[in-house]
C-alpha positions, 0 to 999 in steps of 0.5 A, spaced: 677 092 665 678 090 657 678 095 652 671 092 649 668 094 656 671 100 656 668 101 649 661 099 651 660 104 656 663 110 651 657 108 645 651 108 652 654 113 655 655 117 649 648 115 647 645 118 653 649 126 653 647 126 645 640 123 647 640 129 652 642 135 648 639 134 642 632 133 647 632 141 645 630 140 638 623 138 640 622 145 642 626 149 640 621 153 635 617 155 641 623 160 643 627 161 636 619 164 634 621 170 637 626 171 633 624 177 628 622 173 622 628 177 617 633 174 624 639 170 620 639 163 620 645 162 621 646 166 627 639 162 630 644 156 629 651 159 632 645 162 639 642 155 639 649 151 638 653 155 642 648 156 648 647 148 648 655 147 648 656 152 653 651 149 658 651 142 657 659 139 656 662 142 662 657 140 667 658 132 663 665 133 663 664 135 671 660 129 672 664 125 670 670 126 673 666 126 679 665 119 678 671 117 676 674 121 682 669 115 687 674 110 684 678 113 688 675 116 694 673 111 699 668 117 702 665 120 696 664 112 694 661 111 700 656 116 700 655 114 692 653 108 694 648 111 700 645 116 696 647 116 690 648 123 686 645 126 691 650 123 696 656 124 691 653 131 690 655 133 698 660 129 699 664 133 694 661 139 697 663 137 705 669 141 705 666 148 704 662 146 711 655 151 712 657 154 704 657 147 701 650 145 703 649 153 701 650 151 695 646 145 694 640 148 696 642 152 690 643 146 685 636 143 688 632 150 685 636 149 679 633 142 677 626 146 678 628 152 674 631 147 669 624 144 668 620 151 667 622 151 659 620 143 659 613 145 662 612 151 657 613 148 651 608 142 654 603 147 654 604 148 647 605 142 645 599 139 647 596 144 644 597 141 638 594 134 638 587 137 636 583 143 636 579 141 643 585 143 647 586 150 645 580 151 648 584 150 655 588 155 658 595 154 658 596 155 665 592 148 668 597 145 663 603 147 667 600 146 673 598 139 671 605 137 668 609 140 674 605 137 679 606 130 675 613 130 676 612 132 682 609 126 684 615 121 680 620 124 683 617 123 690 615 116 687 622 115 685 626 117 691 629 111 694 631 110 687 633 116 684 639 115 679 636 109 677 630 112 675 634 118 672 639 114 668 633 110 665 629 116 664 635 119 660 636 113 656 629 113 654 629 120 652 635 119 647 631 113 644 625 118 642 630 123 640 633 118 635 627 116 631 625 124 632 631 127 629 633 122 624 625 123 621 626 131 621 632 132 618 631 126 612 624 131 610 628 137 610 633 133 607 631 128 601 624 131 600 624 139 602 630 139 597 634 142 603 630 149 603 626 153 607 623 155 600 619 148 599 615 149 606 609 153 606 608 157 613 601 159 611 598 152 611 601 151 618 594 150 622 590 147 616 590 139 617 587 139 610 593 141 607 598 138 611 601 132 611 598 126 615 605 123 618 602 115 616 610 115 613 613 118 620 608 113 624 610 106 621 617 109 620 617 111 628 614 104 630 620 101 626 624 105 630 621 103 636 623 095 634 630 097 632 631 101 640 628 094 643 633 090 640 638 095 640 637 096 648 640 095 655 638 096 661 636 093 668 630 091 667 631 088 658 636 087 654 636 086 647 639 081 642 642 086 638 646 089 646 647 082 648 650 080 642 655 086 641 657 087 648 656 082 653 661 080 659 659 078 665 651 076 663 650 083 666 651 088 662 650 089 655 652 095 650 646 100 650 646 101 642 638 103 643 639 111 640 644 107 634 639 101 632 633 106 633 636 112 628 638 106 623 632 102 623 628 109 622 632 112 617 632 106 612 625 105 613 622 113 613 624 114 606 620 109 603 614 110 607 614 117 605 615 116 598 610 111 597 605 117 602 606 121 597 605 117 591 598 116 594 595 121 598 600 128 594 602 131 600 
């Protein structure tokens, strides 16, 4: 394997563990909100940082060296290649007999417990879209949205980690055009300070910003992650250009394109929205 290989494989892997983690900031308001409202930034930061690090890098490190590990284990790259995670997760645990299927029992629950905040901000979020879905209680959206990943996963089953990695991949191109957007508001236009928003206008459409600059910028987003793509079903040219060998795989830059492509357009939108519509 050549260093340029090696290279393409670390940018989409990378992009893929960002893209995830960084997921959490879609929804983090609808726990940080708890917070008694005199709660130090900087210590909601540190809570919400360190949470992430803790939980999310060992278990990527683990991962990947257990993958690594099927170079080298005919065994767990056979049950890879049957199975897929689900396989290599107990051809790992073998070893620990009665224990090791214990253990993966546990792990399925822990994907179910892990969709339970996804499934509660999904009752707020929806919420959001128009008055009209206040109406409804937040419940049937829970039981509505659990039962939906249900059926994809069952759905999904005989092809489990390739549904996974593409799901993942296209959660980190949301984020890229999310984050980037935020964080150029808060930045460029809220002059890096709280003291320039207003919280007393949160729920009046009439006083908040219609979004056209973070629309129009998102749609350039979104031609940026297609150029930028790479995955089993297409592949942009910007992918196939930086990282083809073999005319199979490409450099999966979509997270990189769609946070370039958004940062540089979203800016000029929301001056030229300000100009014209004042807020």
């Amino acid at each position: 394997m050549n260093d340029g290989v090696i290279s393409s494989r670390i940018l989409s892997f990378g992009a893929s563990c960002f893209g995830f983690s960084v997921s959490w900031s879609s929804f983090e308001a609808d726990y940080n909100t708890y917070f008694p409202e005199n709660t130090n930034q900087l210590k909601i930061f540190l809570l919400t940082y360190i949470g992430n690090l803790l939980s999310i890098i060992p278990l990527e490190l683990l991962g990947a060296a257990t993958y690594i590990l099927t170079y080298t284990n005919e065994n767990w790259s056979h049950a890879y290649k049957m199975n897929n995670i689900g396989g290599l997760l107990g051809a790992t645990l073998s070893s620990f007999n009665s224990f090791g299927k214990f253990l993966l029992i546990l792990l399925s629950l822990s994907t179910i417990a892990s969709n339970i905040p996804n499934i509660y901000s999904l009752s707020l979020s929806v919420q959001v879209i128009s008055p009209i879905f206040k109406r409804i209680p937040r419940i049937l959206y829970t039981i509505v949205g659990t039962l939906i990943y249900i059926l994809l996963g069952i759905v999904s089953a005989n092809k489990f980690n390739d549904y996974l990695i593409i799901c993942i991949d296209v959660i980190s191109y949301f984020f890229s055009i999310f984050i980037v957007i935020i964080f150029e508001d808060h930045l460029l236009f809220r002059c890096y300070s709280f003291k320039n928003y207003d919280f007393y206008i949160w729920n009046n459409r009439k006083f908040l910003p219609i979004s056209i600059a973070a629309f129009l910028s998102s749609l350039v987003g979104i031609v940026g992650i297609v150029l930028g793509m790479s995955q089993t079903w297409f592949s942009g040219p910007i992918a196939k250009a930086i990282g083809d060998y073999n005319n199979q795989h490409y450099t999966n830059l979509g997270f990189q394109t769609g946070f370039i492509f958004t940062a540089i357009t979203f800016p000029l939108f929301r001056i030229i929205e300000l100009h014209f519509i004042k807020r």
